[in-house]
C-alpha positions in Angstrom: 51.9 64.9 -100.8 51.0 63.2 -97.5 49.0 60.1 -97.4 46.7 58.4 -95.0 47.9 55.9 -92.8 46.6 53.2 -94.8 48.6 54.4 -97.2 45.9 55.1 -100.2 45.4 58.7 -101.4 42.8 60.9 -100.1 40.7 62.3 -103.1 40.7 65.6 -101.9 44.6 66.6 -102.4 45.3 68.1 -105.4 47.6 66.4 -108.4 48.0 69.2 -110.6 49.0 72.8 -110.2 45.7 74.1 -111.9 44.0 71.3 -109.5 46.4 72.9 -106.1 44.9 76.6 -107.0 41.1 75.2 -107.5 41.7 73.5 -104.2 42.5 76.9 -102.4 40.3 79.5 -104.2 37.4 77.1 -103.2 39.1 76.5 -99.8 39.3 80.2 -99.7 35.7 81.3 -101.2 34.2 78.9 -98.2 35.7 81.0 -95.6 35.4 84.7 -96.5 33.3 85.7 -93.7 32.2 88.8 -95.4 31.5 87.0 -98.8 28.4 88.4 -98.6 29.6 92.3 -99.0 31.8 90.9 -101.6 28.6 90.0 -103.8 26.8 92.7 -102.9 29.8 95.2 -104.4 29.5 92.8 -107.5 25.8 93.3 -107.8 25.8 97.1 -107.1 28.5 97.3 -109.7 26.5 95.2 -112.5 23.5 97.4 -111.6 24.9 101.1 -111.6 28.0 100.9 -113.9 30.4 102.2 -111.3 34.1 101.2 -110.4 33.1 99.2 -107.1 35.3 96.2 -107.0 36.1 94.0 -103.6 39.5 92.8 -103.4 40.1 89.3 -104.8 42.0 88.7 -100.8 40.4 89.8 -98.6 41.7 87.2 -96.3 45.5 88.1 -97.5 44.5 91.7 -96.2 43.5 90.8 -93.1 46.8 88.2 -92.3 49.3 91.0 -93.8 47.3 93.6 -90.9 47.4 91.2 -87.8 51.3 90.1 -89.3 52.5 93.9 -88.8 50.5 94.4 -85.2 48.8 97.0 -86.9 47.0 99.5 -84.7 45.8 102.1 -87.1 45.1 101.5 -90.7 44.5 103.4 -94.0 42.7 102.4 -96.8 42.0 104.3 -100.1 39.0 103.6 -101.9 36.0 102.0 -99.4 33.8 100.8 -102.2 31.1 99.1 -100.4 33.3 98.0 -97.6 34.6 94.7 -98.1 38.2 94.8 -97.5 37.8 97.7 -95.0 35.6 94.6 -93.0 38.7 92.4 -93.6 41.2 95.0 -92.1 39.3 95.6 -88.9 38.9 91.9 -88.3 42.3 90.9 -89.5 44.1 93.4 -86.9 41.9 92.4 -83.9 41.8 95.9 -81.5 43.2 98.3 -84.4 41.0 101.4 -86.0 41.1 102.0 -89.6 40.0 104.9 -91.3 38.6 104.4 -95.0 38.6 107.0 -97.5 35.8 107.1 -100.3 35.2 109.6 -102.8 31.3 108.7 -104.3 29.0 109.3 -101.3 26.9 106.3 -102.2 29.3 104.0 -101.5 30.3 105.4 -98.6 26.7 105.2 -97.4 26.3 101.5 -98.4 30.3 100.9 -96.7 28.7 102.5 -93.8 25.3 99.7 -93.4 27.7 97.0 -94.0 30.2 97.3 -91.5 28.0 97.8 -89.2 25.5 95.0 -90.1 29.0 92.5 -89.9 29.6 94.0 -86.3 33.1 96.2 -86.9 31.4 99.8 -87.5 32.9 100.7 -84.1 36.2 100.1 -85.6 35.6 102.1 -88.9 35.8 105.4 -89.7 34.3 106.3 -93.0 36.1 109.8 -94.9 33.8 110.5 -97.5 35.6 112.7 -99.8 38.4 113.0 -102.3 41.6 111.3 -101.5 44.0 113.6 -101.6 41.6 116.5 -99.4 41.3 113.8 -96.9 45.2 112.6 -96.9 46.2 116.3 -95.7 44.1 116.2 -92.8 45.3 112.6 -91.4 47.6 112.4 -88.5 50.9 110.3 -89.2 51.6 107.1 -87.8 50.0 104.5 -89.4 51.1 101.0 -89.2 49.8 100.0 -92.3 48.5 101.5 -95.9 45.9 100.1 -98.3 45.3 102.1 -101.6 43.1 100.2 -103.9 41.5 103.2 -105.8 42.2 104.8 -109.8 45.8 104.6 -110.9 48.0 106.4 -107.9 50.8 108.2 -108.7 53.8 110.3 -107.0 51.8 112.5 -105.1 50.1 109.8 -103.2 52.7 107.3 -102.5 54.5 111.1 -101.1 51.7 110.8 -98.7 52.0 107.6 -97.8 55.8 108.0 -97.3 54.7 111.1 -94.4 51.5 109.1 -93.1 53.1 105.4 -92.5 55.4 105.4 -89.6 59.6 103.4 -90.4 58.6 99.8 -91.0 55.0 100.1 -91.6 53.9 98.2 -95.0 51.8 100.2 -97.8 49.7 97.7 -100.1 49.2 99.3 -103.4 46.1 97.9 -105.6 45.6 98.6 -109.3 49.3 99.8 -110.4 48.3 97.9 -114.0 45.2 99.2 -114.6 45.6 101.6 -116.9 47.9 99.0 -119.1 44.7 97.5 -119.9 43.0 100.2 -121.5 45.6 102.8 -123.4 43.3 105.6 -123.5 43.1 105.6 -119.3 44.6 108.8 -117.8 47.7 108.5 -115.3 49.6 106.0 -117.0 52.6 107.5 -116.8 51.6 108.6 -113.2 51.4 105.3 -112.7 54.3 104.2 -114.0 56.3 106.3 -111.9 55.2 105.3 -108.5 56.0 101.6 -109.9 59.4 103.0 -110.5 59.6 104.9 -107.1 58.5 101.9 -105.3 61.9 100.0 -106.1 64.3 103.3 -104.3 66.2 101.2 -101.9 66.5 103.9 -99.3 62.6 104.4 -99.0 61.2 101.3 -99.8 61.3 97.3 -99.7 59.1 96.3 -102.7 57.7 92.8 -103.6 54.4 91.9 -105.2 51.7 89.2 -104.3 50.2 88.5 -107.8 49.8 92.2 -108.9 49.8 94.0 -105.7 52.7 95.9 -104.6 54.0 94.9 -101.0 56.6 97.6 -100.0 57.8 98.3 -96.6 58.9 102.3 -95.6 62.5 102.4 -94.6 
């Protein structure tokens, strides 16, 4: 730990792990520029009883997305638009098209990007994933699914839709571990699996999100 010149300790650095991941969630939570959409998805979650969730990173989506150069981006599941706000910021210049199956949330994605300034950079897909997969162009530099449980079928269509090197972040591959009555476990499970074939992927996780690069 680094001290000040006068040698005494400033009261700010952390002593303790626990005290090290206090000090950057809060440092974190005081910089999310679109904090704001984040709350809002938690309140229009609380009030409806819908799946709506922003991403605990937002910020960690937005680094990744610059760190690749993307230039077009997918993301699965829009909710209210929180991290699709993060991707368009993170990857200054790029154009990321956001799939989201409950027109509602699409709706309220839409007023919030634009209220935050990056609607221009947005395109919403209201729809059903794997409708609106099929009628994507390939060549995407980078991949976000954070909907239900994905399986095979979508991480095929991520393989055809990312262009060689372009990283796919997959969201919620536990899910269903938490509940044992949820469908698509074993779906699931098998795109965990299929994630780790060393002559299509390069798979590491960042807490519980897969971070695999196509090959």
């Amino acid at each position: 730990m680094s001290l000040p010149s006068d040698g005494s300790r400033n009261e700010d650095e952390p002593t303790s792990e626990r005290a090290a991941r206090e000090w950057v969630s809060r440092r974190l939570e005081s910089t999310d520029r679109f904090a704001e959409i984040a709350a809002a998805t938690e309140r229009h979650r609380l009030e409806h009883g819908c799946e709506a969730y922003a991403s605990a990173d937002g910020s960690l989506l937005g680094v990744l997305a610059r760190a690749v150069g993307a230039r077009r981006i997918l993301e699965v599941g829009t909710a209210l638009g929180y991290s699709a706000a993060w991707l368009a910021h993170g990857a200054a210049g790029a154009h990321v098209d956001t799939i989201e199956s409950d027109p509602t949330h699409a709706e309220l994605a839409s007023v919030n990007l634009r209220r935050v300034g990056v609607a221009d950079r947005v395109r919403i897909h209201a729809g059903s994933s794997p409708a609106a997969l099929q009628n994507l162009r390939p060549g995407y530099d980078f991949v976000l699914y954070d909907a239900y449980i994905p399986g095979p079928a979508e991480l095929a269509a991520f393989r055809e839709l990312l262009r060689p090197g372009g990283l796919l972040v997959t969201s919620n591959l536990f899910l269903g571990q938490y509940d044992a009555a949820m469908p698509g476990l074993e779906q699931g499970a098998s795109y965990r699996r299929q994630l780790f074939d060393e002559a299509q992927w390069l798979t590491t996780f960042a807490g519980l999100k897969a971070l695999s690069i196509r090959l």
